[in-house]
C-alpha positions in Angstrom: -0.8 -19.0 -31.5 0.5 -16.6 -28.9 3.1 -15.2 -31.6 0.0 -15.0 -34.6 -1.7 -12.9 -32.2 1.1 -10.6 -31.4 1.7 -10.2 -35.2 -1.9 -9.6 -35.8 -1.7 -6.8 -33.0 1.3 -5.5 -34.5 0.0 -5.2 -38.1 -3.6 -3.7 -37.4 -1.3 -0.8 -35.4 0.9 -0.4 -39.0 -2.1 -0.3 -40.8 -3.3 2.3 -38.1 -1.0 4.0 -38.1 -0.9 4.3 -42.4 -4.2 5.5 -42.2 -3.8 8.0 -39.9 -0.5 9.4 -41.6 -2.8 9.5 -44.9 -5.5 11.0 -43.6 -3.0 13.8 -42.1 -1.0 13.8 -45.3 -4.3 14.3 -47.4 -5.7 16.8 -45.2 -2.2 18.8 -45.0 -2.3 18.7 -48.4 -6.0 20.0 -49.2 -4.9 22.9 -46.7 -1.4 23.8 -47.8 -1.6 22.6 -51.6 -2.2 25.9 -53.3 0.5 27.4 -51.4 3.0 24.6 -51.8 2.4 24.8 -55.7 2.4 29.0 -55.9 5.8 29.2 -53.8 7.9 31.0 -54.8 10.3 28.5 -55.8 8.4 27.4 -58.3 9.9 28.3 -61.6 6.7 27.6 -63.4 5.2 30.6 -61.8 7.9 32.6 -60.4 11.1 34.2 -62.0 14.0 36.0 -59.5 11.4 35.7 -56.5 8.5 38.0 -58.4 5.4 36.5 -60.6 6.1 35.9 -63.7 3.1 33.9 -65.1 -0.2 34.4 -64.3 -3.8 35.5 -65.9 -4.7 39.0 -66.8 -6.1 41.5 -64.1 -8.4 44.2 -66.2 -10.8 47.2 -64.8 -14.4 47.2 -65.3 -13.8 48.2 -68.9 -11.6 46.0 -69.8 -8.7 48.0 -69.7 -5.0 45.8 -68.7 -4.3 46.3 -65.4 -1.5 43.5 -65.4 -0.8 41.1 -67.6 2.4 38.1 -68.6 3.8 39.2 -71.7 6.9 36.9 -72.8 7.5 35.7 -69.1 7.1 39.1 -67.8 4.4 40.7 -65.5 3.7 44.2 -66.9 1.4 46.9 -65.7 -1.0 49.5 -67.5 0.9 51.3 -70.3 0.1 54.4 -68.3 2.6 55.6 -65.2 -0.3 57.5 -63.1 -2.5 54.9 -63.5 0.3 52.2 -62.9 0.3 54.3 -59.3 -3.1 55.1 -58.7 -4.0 51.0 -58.8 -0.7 50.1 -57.4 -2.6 49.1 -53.7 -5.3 47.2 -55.6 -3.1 45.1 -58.0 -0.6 44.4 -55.7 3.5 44.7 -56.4 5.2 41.7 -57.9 6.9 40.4 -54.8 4.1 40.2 -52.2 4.9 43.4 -50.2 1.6 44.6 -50.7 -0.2 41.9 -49.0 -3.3 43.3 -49.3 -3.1 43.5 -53.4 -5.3 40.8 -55.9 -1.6 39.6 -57.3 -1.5 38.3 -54.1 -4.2 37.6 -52.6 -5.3 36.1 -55.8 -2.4 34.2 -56.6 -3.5 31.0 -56.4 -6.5 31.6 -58.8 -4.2 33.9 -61.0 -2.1 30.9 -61.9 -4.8 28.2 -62.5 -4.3 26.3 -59.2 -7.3 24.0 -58.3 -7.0 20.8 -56.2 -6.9 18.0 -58.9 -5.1 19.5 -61.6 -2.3 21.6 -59.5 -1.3 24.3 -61.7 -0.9 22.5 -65.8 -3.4 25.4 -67.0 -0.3 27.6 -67.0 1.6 24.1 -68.8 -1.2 23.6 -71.1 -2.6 27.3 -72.1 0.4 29.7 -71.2 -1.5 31.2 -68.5 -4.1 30.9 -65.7 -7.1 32.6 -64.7 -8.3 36.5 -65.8 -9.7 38.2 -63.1 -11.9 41.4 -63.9 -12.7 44.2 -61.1 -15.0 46.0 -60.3 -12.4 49.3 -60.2 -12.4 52.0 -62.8 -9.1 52.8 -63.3 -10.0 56.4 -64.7 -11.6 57.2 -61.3 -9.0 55.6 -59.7 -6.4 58.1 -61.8 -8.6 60.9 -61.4 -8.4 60.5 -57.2 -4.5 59.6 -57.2 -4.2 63.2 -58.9 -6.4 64.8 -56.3 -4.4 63.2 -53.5 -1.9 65.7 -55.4 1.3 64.2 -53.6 0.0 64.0 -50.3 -0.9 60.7 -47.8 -4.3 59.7 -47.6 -7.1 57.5 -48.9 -9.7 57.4 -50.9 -12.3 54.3 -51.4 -16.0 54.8 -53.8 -18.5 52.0 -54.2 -22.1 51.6 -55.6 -23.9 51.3 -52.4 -26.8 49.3 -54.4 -24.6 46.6 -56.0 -21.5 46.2 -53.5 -18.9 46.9 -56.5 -15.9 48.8 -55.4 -15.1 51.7 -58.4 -12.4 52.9 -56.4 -9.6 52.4 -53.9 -7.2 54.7 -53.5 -3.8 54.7 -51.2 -0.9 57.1 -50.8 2.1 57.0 -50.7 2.2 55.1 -54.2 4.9 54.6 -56.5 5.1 53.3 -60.2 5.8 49.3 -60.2 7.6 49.6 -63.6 10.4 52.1 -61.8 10.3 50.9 -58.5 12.3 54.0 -56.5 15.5 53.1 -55.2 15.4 54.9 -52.0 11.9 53.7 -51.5 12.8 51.7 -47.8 15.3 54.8 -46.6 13.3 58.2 -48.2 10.8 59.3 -45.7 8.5 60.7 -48.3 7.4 56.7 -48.7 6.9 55.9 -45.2 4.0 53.1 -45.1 4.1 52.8 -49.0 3.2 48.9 -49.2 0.3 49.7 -46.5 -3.1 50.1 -48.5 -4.5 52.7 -46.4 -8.5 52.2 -47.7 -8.2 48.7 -46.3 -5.5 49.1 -43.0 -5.5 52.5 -42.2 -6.4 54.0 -39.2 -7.0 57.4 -37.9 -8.7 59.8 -35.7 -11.8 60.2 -37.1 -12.8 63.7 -36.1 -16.1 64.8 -36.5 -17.2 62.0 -38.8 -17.7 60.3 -35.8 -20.4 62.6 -35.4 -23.0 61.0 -37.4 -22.2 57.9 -34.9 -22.9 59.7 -32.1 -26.3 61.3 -33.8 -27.4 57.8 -34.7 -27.2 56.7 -31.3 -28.8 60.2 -30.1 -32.0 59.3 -32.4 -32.3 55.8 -31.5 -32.4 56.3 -27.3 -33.1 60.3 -26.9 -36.7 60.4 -27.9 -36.7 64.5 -28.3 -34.0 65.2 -29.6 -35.1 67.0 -32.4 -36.9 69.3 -30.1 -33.8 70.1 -28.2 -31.8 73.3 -28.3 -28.2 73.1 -27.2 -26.3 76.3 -26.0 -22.6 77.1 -27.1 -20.0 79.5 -25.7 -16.9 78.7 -27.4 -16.3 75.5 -25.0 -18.6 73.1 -22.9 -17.8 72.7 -18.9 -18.4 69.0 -18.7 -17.6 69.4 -14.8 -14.4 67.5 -14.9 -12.9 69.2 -17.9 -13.5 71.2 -21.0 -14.3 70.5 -24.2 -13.5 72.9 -26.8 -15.5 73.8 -29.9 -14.1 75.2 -33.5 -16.5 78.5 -33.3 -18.9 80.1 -31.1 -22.7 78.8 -32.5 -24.5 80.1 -29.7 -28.2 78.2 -29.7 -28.5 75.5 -31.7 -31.4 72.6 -32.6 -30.2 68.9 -33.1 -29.8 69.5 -36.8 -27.7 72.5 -37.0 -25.0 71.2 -34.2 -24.6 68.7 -37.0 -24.6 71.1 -40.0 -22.1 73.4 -37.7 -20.2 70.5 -36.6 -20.8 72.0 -33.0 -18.2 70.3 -30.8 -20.2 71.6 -27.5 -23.6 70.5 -28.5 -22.4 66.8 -29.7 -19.9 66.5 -26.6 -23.8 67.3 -24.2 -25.0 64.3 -26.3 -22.4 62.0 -25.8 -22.4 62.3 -22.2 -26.4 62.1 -21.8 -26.0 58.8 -24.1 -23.2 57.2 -21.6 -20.8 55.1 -22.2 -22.8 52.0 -22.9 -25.3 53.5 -25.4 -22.7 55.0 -27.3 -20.4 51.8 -27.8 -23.9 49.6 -28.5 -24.4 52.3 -31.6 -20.6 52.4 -32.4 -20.8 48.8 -32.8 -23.5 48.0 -34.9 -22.0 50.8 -37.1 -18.6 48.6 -37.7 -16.8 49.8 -34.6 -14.9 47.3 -32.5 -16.0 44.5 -35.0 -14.1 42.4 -37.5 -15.4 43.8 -41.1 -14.9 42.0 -44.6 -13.9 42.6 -48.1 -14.3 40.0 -50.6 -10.7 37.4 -50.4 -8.7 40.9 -50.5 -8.3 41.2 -46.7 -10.1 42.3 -43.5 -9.9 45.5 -43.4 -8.1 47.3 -39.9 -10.7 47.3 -36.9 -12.1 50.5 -36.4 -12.0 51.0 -32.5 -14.0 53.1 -30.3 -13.7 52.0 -26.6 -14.6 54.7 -23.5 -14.5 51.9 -20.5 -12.1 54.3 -18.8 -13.3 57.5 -20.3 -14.3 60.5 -17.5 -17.0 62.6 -18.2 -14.8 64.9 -20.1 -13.0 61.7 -22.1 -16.6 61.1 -23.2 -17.7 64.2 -24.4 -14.4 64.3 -26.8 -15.2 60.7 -27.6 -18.3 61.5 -28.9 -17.0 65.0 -31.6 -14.1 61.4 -32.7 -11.1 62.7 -30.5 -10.1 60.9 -27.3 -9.1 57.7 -28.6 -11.2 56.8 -31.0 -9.8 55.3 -34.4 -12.0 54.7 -37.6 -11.2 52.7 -40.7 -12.0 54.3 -43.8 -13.1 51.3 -45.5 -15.6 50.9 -42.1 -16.9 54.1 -42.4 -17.4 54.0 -46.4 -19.5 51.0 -45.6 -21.6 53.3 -43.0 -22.1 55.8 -45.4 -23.5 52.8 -48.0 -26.1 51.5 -44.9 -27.3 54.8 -44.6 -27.4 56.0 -48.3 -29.4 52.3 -48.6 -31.8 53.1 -46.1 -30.3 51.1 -43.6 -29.3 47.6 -46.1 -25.6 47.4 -46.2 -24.7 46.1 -49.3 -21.4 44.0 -49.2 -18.8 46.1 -51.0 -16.4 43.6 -53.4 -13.7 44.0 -56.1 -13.5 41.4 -58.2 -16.3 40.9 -60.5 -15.5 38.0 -62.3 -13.0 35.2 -63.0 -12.5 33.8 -66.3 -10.9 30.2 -66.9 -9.2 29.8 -70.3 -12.0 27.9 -71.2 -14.0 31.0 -70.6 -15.6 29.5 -68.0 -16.7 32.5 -65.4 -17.6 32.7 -62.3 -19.3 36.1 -61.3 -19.5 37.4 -58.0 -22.9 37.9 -56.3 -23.7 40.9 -54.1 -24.8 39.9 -50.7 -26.0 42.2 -47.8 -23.9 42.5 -44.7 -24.9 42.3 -40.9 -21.7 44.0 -40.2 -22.9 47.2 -39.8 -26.7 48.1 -39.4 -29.4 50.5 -38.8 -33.0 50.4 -39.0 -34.2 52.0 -41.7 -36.0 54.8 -39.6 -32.6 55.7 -38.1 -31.3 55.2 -41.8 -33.4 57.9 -43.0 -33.1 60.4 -40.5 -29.3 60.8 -41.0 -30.0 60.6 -44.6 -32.0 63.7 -44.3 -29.2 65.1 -41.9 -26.4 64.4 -43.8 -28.1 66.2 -46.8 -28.9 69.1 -44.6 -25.2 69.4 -44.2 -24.5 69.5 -48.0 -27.5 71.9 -49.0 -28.0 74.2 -45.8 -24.2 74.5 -44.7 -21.6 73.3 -47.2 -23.5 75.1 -50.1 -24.5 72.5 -53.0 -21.7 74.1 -55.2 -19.1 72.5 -53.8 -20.8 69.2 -55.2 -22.7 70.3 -57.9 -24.8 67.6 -59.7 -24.9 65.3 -56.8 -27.5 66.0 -54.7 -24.6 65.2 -52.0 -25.2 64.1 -48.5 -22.2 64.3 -46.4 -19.8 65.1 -43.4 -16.3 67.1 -42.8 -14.1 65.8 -40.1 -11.4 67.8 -39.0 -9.5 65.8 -37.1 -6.9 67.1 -34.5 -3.8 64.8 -33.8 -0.6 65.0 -31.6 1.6 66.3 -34.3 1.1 68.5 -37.6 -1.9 69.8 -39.4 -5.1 68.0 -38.6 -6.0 65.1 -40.5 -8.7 66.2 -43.0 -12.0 63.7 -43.3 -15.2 63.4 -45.8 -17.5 61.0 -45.6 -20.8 60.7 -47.8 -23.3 59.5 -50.9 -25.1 60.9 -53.8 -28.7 60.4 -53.2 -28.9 61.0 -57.5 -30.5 57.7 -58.9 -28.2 57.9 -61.4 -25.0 57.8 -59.2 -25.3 55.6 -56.4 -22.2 56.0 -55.2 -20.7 56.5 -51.0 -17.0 57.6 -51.1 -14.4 58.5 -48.0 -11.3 60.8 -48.7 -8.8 61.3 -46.1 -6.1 63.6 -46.4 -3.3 63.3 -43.9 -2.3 66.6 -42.2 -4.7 68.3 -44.6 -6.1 70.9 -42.3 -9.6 71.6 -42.8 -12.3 68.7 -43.9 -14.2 70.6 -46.5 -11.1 72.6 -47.9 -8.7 69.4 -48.7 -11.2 65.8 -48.7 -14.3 67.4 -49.8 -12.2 68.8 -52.7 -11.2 65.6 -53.4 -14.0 63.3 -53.1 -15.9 66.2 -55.2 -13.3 65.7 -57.7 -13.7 61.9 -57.9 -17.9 61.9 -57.9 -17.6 64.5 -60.6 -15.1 62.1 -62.4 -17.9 59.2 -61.8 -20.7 61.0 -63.2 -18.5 62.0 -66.5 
C-alpha cells in the first residue's frame, strides 16, 4: 500500500510538473513566436541576413515604397525619394530600428499565431501595409534639408495621419555608401531624428512657458515687461537677441524677447513651470502607433538658480525637446486643445484583401484646456501675421514659432514649430535644421517649402 502511495505521489508531481512545463512552453511561445519564425535565419523570409520576402509598403497614393520582386526587396524607382523615406521604411537589415520593415516585420511576412508564416508558402508574400506618408512631401522636405542634419515631421492635426517624416543624414538603400560607418558626413544616419532626436529647443520652448504664464498669471495680458539688452535676474544674467525696450505679453512672444520670458519663468517657479512642461509632453513617455516611442523630451529645473530658471524658461539651460513631442503640441493647440494621436500606417491588407484600418484616437499625452488652447492659437498667429510677415507663408494663414537655439559648439540649431489654421490644410509641421543659424532664415524656409508642397 505504502509503495502505491508513493507512486501515486510521484506521478501527480510528473504530471505537475508536465503541466507547468506546457503552460510555460505555450506561453513562451505566444510571446516569442513571431520572433522565433521572422529570425533571421529563416530562409523563408530572409536571404544573406536582409528581408527578402515580405508584402508591399505603399504611400497614401499608392505609390511602391518597397516591395519583393523575384526574391528581392526593392525600393521606389526614384533615388531622392528612396532617401527621403529611408527613416520611415526602414533599411533591409534592421539598423534602422525605428523603420515599418522592421517594426512591421512580423505583419509584413504574414505571421499570425495559428498559421506561423505559410501566407508567404501559399501566396508568395505577406501582408501590404499602406501609410499615411506622401512620399512627394516627403521628397519635397529631403530637398529642403538641402544636405544638412535635421528633421522634419507634418501631420493632419484633425485625423492623426502622419504625411511626413523626415530625417537627415539619409542615404539611398539601393547604393548603400561604403564609407557610411567611417565618413563623418553620416554620423547618426540609422537614427530617425523625428522620432529619437533631441535637442535644445530654443525659443520654441517659449510657447511652454506662455502656456503656463496664461494658466497661473491672471494679468498677464495687461503686463508690460522692460528690456535693456539683458535681464539681472540677481544671481546672473540673462541675455536677450535685441534690445525691445517695453513690451506687452504678446509682443515678447512675437519678438521672441529673451528678458521678458526669462521675468516669466521665474515669477512661474520651478513647480509651475514643470506642471505645464508636462502636460505638454515633457518628461513623459509619448507614442506613435507600433513604430516606436519616440525620445523623452526633458525639461527638469530641481537644481536650477534663479538665473538657471530664467534661461530654462527662453529653452536653454538644460532643456531638451523631441520634435516629434513638440509636433504633437503644435496639433493640441491647432485642435483647440484635443490632441489627436498622430499614426503612419493606414491600413493593412491580407492577401485575401482583408484590411484592417487604423482608427484615430485622441491622446492624453499632452493637453491643454481649450481656453489656454486658444489663446496661444491667437499668439502663435500673431507671430506669423504681425512679426514674421504672412509672405513668408503665403496661403496658409500660418501660426507659428522660430527657435534659435544656442548650443556648445557651431552655429545654433535652427527651430520652427507651427499649423495652418486654413480649413483646407489642417496640417502642424516641426523643421529642425542642425547648426542652421537663425529659426526663420533656415526651418521656416523649410517648413514653408513643405506646407506649400501640401497645399499643391
Amino acid at each position: 500500500m505504502k509503495n502505491t502511495t508513493k507512486r501515486a505521489y510521484v506521478l501527480f508531481a510528473v504530471l505537475i510538473a508536465f503541466f507547468v512545463g506546457f503552460t510555460i512552453l505555450i506561453y513562451t511561445f505566444i510571446m516569442n513566436g513571431s520572433d522565433w519564425a521572422t529570425n533571421k535565419a529563416n530562409r523563408h523570409l530572409y536571404s544573406d541576413g536582409s528581408i527578402s520576402a515580405a508584402g508591399s509598403i505603399y504611400d497614401c497614393n499608392g505609390e511602391i515604397l518597397a516591395q519583393t520582386v523575384d526574391g528581392n526587396r526593392r525600393y521606389n524607382e526614384s533615388s531622392s525619394v528612396r532617401k527621403a523615406t529611408l527613416h520611415t521604411i526602414g533599411d533591409l537589415n534592421g539598423f534602422i530600428a525605428t523603420g515599418v520593415q522592421y517594426t512591421y516585420r512580423h505583419t509584413l511576412t504574414g505571421y499570425d499565431f495559428i498559421n506561423g508564416i505559410s501566407s508567404i508558402v501559399q501566396y508568395g508574400k505577406g501582408n501590404d501595409i499602406h501609410l499615411t506618408i506622401d512620399s512627394d512631401v516627403c521628397e519635397v522636405a529631403y530637398k529642403a534639408l538641402n544636405g544638412r542634419k535635421g528633421a522634419v515631421g507634418v501631420y493632419n492635426y484633425k485625423t492623426g495621419k502622419i504625411i511626413c517624416m523626415v530625417s537627415a543624414p539619409t542615404y539611398d538603400p539601393k547604393n548603400k555608401p561604403s564609407d557610411i560607418d567611417t565618413n563623418e558626413k553620416y554620423e547618426g544616419v540609422y537614427l530617425n531624428r523625428v522620432l529619437s532626436g533631441l535637442y535644445t529647443p530654443g525659443s520654441t520652448f517659449k510657447v511652454i512657458t506662455a502656456a503656463s504664464a496664461i494658466e497661473n498669471i491672471p494679468d498677464i495680458y495687461q503686463r508690460e515687461f522692460k528690456c535693456t539688452g539683458k535681464y539681472d535676474t540677481g544671481d546672473g544674467t540673462v541675455i536677450c537677441n535685441s534690445t525691445h525696450g517695453t513690451v506687452n505679453f504678446e509682443e515678447a512672444l512675437n519678438k521672441s524677447c529673451n528678458s521678458a520670458f526669462a521675468q516669466i519663468a521665474i515669477e512661474l517657479g520651478s513647480e509651475k513651470l514643470t506642471l505645464t512642461a508636462q502636460e505638454l509632453g515633457f518628461n513623459t513617455d509619448v507614442t506613435v502607433d507600433g513604430i516606436a516611442s519616440p525620445e523623452t523630451s526633458i525639461f527638469d529645473v530641481s537644481k536650477a538658480t534663479k538665473v538657471d530658471l530664467g534661461w530654462a524658461g527662453i529653452g536653454q539651460y538644460i532643456t531638451l525637446a523631441n520634435p516629434y513631442q513638440m509636433m504633437m503640441v503644435m496639433g493640441c493647440i491647432a485642435n483647440s486643445g484635443v490632441t489627436v494621436e498622430p499614426y503612419v500606417v493606414d491600413y493593412i491588407q491580407s492577401p485575401k484583401l482583408i484590411r484592417d484600418i487604423t482608427q484615430p484616437q485622441t491622446s492624453e499625452e499632452i493637453t491643454l484646456t481649450s481656453d489656454v488652447a486658444n489663446k496661444l492659437k491667437t499668439l502663435l498667429r500673431s507671430n506669423v501675421k504681425n512679426y514674421y510677415g504672412d509672405k513668408k507663408f503665403p496661403g496658409l494663414e500660418m501660426c507659428g514659432k522660430t527657435g534659435t537655439a544656442q548650443i556648445d559648439d557651431g552655429e545654433p540649431h535652427s527651430w520652427f514649430v507651427g499649423f495652418s489654421q486654413n480649413s483646407s490644410t489642417p496640417y502642424a509641421i516641426v523643421a529642425v535644421v542642425e547648426n542652421g543659424g537663425s529659426g526663420l532664415s533656415a526651418a521656416g524656409n523649410v517648413a514653408n517649402k513643405v506646407m506649400q508642397a501640401i497645399c499643391n
